[in-house]
C-alpha positions as a LaTeX table, in Angstrom:
\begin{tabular}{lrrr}
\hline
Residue & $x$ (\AA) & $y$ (\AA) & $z$ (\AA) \\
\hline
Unk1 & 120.69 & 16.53 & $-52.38$ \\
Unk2 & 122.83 & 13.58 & $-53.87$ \\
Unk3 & 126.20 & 14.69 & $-55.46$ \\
Unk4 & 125.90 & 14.12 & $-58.65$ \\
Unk5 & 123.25 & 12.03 & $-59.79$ \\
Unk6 & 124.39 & 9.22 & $-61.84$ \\
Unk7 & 122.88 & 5.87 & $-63.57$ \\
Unk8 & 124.88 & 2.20 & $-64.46$ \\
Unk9 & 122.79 & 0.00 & $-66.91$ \\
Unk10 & 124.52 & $-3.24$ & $-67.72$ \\
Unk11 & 122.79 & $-5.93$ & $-69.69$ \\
Unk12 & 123.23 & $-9.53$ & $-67.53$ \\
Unk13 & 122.04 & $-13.34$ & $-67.45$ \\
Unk14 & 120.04 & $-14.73$ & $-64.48$ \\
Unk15 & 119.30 & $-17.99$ & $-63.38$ \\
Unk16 & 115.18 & $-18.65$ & $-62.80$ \\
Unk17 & 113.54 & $-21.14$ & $-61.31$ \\
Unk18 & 113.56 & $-23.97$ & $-63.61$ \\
Unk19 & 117.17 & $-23.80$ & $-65.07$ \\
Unk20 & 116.14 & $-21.41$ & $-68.09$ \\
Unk21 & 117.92 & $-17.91$ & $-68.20$ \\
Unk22 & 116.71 & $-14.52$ & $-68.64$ \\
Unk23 & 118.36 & $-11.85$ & $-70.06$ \\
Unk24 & 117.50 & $-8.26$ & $-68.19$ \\
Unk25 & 118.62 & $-4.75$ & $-67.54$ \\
Unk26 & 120.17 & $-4.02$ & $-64.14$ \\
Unk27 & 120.13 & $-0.43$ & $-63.18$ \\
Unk28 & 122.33 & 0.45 & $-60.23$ \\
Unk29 & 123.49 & 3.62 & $-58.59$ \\
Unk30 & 126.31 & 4.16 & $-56.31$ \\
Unk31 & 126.95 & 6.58 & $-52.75$ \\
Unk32 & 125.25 & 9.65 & $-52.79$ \\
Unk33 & 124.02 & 8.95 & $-56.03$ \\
Unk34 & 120.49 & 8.86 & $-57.60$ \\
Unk35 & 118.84 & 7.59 & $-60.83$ \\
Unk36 & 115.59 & 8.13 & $-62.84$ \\
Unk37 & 113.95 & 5.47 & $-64.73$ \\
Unk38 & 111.22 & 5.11 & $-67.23$ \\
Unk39 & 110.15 & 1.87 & $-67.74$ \\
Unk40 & 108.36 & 0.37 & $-70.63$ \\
Unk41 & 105.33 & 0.50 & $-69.76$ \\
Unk42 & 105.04 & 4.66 & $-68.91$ \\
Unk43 & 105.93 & 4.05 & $-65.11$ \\
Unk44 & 108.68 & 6.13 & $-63.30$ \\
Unk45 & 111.60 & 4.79 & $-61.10$ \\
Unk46 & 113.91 & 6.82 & $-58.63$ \\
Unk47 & 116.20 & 4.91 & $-57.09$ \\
Unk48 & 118.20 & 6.58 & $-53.95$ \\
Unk49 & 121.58 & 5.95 & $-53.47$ \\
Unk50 & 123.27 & 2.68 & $-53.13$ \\
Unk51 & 120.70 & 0.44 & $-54.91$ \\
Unk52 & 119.86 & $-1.35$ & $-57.82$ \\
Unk53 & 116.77 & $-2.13$ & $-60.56$ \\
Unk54 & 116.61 & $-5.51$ & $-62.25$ \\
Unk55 & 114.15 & $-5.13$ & $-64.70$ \\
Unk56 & 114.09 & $-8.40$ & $-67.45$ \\
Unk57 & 114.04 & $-7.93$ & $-71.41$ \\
Unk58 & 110.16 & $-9.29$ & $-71.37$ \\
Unk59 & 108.66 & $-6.86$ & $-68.75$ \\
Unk60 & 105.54 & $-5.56$ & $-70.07$ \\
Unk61 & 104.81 & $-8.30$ & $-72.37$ \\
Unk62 & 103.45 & $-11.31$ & $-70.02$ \\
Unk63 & 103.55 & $-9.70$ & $-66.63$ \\
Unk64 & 105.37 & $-6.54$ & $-65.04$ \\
Unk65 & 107.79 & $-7.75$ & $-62.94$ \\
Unk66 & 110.69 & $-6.33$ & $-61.59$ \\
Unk67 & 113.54 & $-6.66$ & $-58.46$ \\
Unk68 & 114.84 & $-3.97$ & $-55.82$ \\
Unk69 & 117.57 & $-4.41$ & $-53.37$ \\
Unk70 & 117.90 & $-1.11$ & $-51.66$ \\
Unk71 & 115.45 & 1.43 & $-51.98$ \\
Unk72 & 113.32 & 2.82 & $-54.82$ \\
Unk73 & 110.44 & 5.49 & $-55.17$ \\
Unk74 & 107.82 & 3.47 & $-58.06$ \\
Unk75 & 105.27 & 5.94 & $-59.77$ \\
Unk76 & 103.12 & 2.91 & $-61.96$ \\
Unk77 & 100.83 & 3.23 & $-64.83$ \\
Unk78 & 98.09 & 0.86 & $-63.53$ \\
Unk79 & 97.05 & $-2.38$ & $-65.78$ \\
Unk80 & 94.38 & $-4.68$ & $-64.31$ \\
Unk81 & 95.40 & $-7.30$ & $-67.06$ \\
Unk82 & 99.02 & $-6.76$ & $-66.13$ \\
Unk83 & 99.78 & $-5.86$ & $-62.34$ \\
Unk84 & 103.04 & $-4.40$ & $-61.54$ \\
Unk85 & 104.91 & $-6.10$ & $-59.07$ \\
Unk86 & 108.11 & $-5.21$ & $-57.33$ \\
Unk87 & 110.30 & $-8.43$ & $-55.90$ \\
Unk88 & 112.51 & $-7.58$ & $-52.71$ \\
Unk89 & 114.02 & $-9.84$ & $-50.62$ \\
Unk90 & 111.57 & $-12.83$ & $-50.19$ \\
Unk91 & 108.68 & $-10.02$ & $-50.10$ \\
Unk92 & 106.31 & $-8.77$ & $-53.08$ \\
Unk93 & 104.60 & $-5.67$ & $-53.53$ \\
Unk94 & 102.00 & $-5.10$ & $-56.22$ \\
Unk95 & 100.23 & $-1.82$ & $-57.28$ \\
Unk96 & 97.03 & $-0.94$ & $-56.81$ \\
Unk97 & 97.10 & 2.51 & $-58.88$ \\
Unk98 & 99.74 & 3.80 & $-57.21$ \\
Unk99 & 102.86 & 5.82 & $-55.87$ \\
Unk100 & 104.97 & 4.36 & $-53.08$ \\
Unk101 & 108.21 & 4.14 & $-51.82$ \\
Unk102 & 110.38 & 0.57 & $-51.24$ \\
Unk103 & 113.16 & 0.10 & $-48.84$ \\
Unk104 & 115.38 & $-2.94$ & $-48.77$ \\
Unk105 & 118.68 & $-2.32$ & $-47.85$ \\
Unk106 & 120.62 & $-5.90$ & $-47.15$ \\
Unk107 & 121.93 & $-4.23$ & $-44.34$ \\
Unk108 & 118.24 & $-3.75$ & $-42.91$ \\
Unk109 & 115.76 & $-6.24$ & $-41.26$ \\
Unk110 & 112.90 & $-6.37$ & $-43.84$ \\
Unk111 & 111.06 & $-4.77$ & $-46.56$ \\
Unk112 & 109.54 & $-1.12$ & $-45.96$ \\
Unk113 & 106.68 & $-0.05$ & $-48.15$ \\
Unk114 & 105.27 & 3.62 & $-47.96$ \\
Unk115 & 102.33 & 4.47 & $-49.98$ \\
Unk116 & 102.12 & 8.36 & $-51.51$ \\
Unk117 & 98.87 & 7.62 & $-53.27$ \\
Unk118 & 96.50 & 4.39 & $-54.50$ \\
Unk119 & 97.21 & 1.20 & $-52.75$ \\
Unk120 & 99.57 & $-1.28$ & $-52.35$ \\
Unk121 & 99.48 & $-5.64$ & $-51.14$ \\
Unk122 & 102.64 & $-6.56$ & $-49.60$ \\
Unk123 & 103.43 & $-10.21$ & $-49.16$ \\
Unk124 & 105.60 & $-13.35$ & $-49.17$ \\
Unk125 & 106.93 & $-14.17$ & $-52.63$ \\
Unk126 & 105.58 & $-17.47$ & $-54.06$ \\
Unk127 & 107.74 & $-19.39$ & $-56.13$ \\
Unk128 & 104.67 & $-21.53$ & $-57.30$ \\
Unk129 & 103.77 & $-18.69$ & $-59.41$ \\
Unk130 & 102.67 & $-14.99$ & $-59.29$ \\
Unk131 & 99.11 & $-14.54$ & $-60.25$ \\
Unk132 & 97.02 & $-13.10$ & $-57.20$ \\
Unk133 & 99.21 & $-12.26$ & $-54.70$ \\
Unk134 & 98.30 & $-12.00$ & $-51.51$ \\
Unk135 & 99.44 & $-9.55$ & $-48.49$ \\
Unk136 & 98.57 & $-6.99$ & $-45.95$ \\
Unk137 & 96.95 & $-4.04$ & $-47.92$ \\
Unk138 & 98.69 & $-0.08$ & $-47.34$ \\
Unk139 & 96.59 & 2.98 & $-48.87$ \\
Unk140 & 97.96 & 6.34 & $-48.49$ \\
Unk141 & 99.53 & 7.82 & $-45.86$ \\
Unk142 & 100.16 & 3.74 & $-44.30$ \\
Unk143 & 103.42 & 2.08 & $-44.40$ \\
Unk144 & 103.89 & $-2.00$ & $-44.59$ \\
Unk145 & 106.12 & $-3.79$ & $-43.16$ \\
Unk146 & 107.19 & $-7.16$ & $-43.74$ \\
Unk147 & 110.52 & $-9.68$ & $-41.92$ \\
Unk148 & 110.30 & $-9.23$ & $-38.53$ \\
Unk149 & 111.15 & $-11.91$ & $-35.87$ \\
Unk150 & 107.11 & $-13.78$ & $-36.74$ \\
Unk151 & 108.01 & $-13.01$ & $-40.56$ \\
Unk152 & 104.30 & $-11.56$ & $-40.63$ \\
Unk153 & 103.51 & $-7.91$ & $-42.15$ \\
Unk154 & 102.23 & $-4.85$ & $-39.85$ \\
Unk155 & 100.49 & $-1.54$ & $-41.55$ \\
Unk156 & 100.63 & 1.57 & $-39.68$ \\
Unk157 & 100.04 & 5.17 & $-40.10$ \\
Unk158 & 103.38 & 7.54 & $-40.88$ \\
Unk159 & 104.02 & 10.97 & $-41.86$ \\
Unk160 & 104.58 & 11.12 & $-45.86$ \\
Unk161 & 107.63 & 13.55 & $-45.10$ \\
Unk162 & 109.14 & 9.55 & $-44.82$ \\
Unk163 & 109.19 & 9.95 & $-48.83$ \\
Unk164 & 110.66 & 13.89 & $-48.71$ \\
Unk165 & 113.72 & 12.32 & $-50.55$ \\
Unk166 & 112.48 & 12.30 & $-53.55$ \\
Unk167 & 112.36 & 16.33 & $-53.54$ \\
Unk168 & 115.83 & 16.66 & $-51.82$ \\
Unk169 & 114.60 & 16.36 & $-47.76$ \\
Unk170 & 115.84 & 13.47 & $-45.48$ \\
Unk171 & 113.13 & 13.00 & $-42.83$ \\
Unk172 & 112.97 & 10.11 & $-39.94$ \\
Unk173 & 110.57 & 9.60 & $-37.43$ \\
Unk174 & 111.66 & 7.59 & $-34.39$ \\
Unk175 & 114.18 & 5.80 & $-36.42$ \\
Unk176 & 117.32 & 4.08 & $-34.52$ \\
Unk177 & 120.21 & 6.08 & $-34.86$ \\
Unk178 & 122.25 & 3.63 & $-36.40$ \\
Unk179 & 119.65 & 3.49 & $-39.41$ \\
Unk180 & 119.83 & 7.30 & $-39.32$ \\
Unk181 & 123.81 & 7.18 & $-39.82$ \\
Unk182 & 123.74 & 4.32 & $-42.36$ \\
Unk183 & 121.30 & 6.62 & $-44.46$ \\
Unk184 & 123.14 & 10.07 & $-44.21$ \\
Unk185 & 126.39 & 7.68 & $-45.07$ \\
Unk186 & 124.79 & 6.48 & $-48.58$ \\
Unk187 & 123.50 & 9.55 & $-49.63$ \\
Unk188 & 127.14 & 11.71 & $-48.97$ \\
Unk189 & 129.68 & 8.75 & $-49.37$ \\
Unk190 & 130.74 & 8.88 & $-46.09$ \\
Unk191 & 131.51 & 6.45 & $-43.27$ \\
Unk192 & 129.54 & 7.56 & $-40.34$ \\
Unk193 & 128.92 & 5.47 & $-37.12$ \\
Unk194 & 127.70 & 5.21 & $-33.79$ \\
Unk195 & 130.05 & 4.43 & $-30.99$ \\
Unk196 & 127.90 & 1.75 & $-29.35$ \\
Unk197 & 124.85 & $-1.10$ & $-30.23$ \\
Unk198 & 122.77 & 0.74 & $-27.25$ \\
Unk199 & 123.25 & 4.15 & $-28.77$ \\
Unk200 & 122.48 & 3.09 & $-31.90$ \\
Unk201 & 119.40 & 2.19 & $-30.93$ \\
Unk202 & 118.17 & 5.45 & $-29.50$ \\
Unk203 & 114.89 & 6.68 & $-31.52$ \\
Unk204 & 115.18 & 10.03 & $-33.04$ \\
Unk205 & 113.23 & 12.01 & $-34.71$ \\
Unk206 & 114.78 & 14.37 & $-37.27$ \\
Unk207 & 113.82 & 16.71 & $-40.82$ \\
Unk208 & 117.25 & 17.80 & $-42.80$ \\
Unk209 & 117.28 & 19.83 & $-45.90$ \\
Unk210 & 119.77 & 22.12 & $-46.49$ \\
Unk211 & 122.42 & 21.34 & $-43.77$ \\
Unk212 & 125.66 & 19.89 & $-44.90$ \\
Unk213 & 126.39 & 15.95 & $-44.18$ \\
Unk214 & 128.54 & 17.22 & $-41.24$ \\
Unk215 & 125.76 & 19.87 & $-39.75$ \\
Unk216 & 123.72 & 16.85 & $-39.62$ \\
Unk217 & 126.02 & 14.91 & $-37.97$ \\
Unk218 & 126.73 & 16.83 & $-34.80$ \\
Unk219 & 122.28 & 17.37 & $-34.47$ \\
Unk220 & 122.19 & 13.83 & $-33.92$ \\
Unk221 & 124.85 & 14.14 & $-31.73$ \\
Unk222 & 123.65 & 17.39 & $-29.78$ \\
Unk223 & 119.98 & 15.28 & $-29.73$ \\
Unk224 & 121.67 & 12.14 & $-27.61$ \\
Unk225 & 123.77 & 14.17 & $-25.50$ \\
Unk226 & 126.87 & 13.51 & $-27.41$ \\
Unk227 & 129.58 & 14.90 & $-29.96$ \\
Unk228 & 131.23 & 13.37 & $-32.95$ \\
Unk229 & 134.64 & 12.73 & $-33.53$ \\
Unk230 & 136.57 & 12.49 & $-36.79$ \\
Unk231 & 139.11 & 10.05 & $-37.98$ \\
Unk232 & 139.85 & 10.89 & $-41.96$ \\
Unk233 & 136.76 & 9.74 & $-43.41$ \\
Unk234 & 134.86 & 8.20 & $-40.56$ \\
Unk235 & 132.98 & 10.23 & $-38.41$ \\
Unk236 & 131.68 & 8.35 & $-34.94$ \\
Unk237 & 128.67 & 9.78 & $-32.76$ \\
Unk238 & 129.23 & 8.96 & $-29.42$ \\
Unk239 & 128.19 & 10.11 & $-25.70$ \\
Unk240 & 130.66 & 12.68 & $-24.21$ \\
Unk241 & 133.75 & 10.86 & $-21.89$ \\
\hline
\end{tabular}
């Protein structure tokens, strides 16, 4: 679905805790491009468009440890001596034997967590150290959710369609339109926005697979009434004048 899948690994510095530095690998992809990873240890990363993998020189060796900021499909080789853990915007997720799905956009409230299979604790971060983290617990089929207004984490049931991305489907179930737009826009370099805050917050529920960027476009359009209008690059959903 991307166009063009593509993958930046720079080597970096980055200040811990403490004053030391560690060196690490930062894996990044740009719009409406996607990456696969293999990490030391055996386990697979895709990242979607827009996002980027920190993943330090010593992973494997003391703990598995590694940073998101955007969004990230993990498939982990389980260790009980060494859990994996996935560090993402004040939140941490560790494996349980799993498959799941991240999402944490800067441009999004929160972290998103949707299991595929196993288990996975979502949590705070603690900067007083790692070992037994603690969190809400998601098995398959549940997504966690962590940063609202309390800062607590909710698990609820969703459809695993949520995850179709990593086959080449975009699926959302009642998700605001303006997080709808901000999506197709990564994964097709495009601007696309909604005319107004209260339409952007109209729920939809949508499944697109082989429509082009613009078919999907106007069928969130035609779904709030509305029609899109095009200025060069930018495309704006709106309500009809």
């Amino acid at each position: 679905m991307a166009g063009g899948a593509a993958l930046f690994v720079s080597r970096s510095h980055q200040r811990q805790p403490g004053g030391f530095r560690v060196a690490e690998h930062v894996y990044a992809t740009g719009p409406a491009q996607i990456a696969n990873i293999r990490l030391r240890d055996g386990s697979r990363v895709m990242l979607a468009p827009q996002s980027r993998l920190r993943v330090p020189d010593d992973f494997g060796r003391r703990e598995r440890l590694v940073s998101v900021e955007g969004q990230g499909f993990f498939e982990v080789i389980h260790d009980d001596a060494l859990p994996f853990r996935v560090r993402a915007k004040g939140a941490l997720a560790e494996d349980i034997g799993t498959r799941f799905d991240l999402r944490a956009y800067p441009d999004e409230a929160g972290v998103v967590v949707i299991v595929a299979d196993g288990a996975v604790t979502l949590g705070h971060f603690r900067s007083d150290g790692l070992r037994g983290a603690e969190g809400a617990v998601a098995r398959r089929g549940e997504r966690a959710r962590i940063g609202g207004p309390d800062g607590t984490t909710t698990v609820d049931h969703v459809s695993l369609r949520l995850v179709g991305w990593t086959a080449g489907q975009l699926s959302f179930v009642k998700t605001p339109l303006d997080e709808i737009a901000r999506s197709i826009g990564r994964w097709y370099d495009l601007d696309v926005r909604v005319a107004d805050a209260s339409l952007g917050r109209r729920l939809i529920t949508a499944d697109f697979g082989t429509q082009s960027p613009r078919e999907m476009i106007e069928a969130l359009a035609t779904a709030i009434g509305g029609d899109v209008v095009r200025d060069g690059r930018i495309l704006t959903i709106r309500t009809k004048p």
